[in-house]
Each structure stands twice: as structure tokens, then as C-alpha cells.
C-alpha angles and dihedrals in degrees: 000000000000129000107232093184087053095053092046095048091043101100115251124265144205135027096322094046089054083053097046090045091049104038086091085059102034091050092057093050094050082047089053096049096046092050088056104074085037088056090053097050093056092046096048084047095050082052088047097052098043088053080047094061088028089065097039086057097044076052094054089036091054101040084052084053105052086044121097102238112101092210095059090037089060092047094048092056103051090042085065089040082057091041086051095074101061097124089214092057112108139201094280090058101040082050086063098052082046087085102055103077108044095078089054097030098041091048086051100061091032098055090240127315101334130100119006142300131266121248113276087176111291133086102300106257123205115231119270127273114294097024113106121246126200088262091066103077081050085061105049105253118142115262118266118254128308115285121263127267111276101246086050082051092048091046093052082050088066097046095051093048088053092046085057092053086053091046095053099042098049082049091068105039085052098042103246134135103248103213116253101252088061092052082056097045099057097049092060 
């Protein structure tokens, strides 16, 4: 007679018996492959989302540099300062920041809007047409509007300082030699 206990507790053979005994195994690979592609695509939308934000506060940054309020002007600029960090950004982006600090900066080390810029590193430009150059008292013409008040003029200072500071930073992380009299500037 046959031993039926015997039979149930044998192990199992043959090519069904190898499948039964590795579907444990087998289910937590094919798991693990499917959670992969699903991991990516969190991690690229996270990115996403944080270029996302990144991009809404350069626009606000921006918008606070080009107003006319100094406050905003000098808010605008450390929060790009700030913006400026991010390790992912590249050249394209920094490029973009890059615009933020030659209004502020240019008008510093030209006394306003008269004569011409210093080299930052680029041919020298002479104003555009209608603003006055320092050519302009040897030639007759009357002299531009009355100063501003001297807390206006303090308030610019800041600005200008904390455009250096941008200026110097966004140089380096783009590789570039920042001139001498903005080295100055923004350790006033």
C-alpha cells in the first residue's frame, strides 16, 4: 500500500516544483522593477516642481529690481543673490540673473546716468542717445536735473553695493574675471 503522508510531505520535482518554490523570489524582483520607473518619475517631477518655484521667484526678483523703489530694488537683488546658489542651476540660468545687477551697478560707478560706463568686461559703450555724457558740460550744454535727496542717494548706495555682491558672486560661478572697481564696491 502506499503511504499518502509520505507523498504530500516529499518535496515537489520537476519544472513546476523549481517555479512554486521561486515565485516568492521572482514576485519581489518583478516589484522591484516595476517601482523603479515610478521612482524616476517622482523624482523628475519634484525637479520639476522646484524649477518650477525657482523660476516664479527670479520673476518676482526681477520684476523688484527694474522698479523704482530702492527698497525693492535691494530685495530684489539679494533674493537673486540668494537664487544664484542653487548648485543645479547652469550657464543659461545664471545668464539670466546676470541681468539683474548692471542698472544698479553701471549708474553707481557712473554718478547716475551721465558719461560712460566702466569696462565690465566688454568694449566701453557710450550711453544712448539723450543721456548726457561727460562731454557734454565741455560743450556747453546746461547741466541735467538737481541731485537727489541724500537719503535717495544713500539708498541707491545699497543697492549698488548689493548689486556688486551679485556681480561678483554670478562671476565666479560663471567663470568670469569681475573688474577691480566692483570688487571694491561690494565690500563697502
Amino acid at each position: 500500500m502506499v503511504d499518502l503522508t509520505a507523498l504530500v510531505a516529499a518535496p515537489s520535482t520537476g519544472f513546476l516544483g523549481g517555479i512554486q518554490d521561486a515565485a516568492p523570489a521572482l514576485t519581489l524582483l518583478i516589484a522591484a522593477i516595476a517601482i523603479i520607473p515610478a521612482w524616476i518619475t517622482i523624482v523628475k517631477s519634484a525637479r520639476s516642481s522646484k524649477q518650477g518655484r525657482w523660476w516664479s521667484e527670479v520673476q518676482w526678483a526681477l520684476d523688484a529690481v527694474f522698479s523704482d523703489n530702492t527698497v525693492k530694488q535691494k530685495a530684489g537683488i539679494r533674493t537673486i543673490l540668494i537664487l544664484s546658489r542653487e548648485k543645479w542651476l547652469g550657464q543659461h540660468e545664471l545668464e539670466v540673473l546676470d541681468a539683474a545687477w548692471e542698472q544698479s551697478l553701471v549708474q553707481s560707478a557712473t554718478g547716475g546716468l551721465r558719461g560712460e560706463a566702466p569696462s565690465l568686461g566688454q568694449e566701453r559703450e557710450p550711453f544712448p542717445e539723450g543721456i548726457r555724457g561727460p562731454e557734454a558740460a565741455a560743450n556747453g550744454e546746461p547741466d541735467a536735473p538737481e541731485a537727489d535727496s541724500a537719503a535717495s542717494r544713500e539708498a541707491k548706495g545699497k543697492v549698488q553695493i548689493e548689486a556688486a555682491k551679485l556681480k561678483v558672486a554670478l562671476d565666479a560661478r560663471l567663470a568670469r574675471e569681475t573688474p577691480t572697481w566692483v570688487q571694491t564696491k561690494s565690500k563697502e
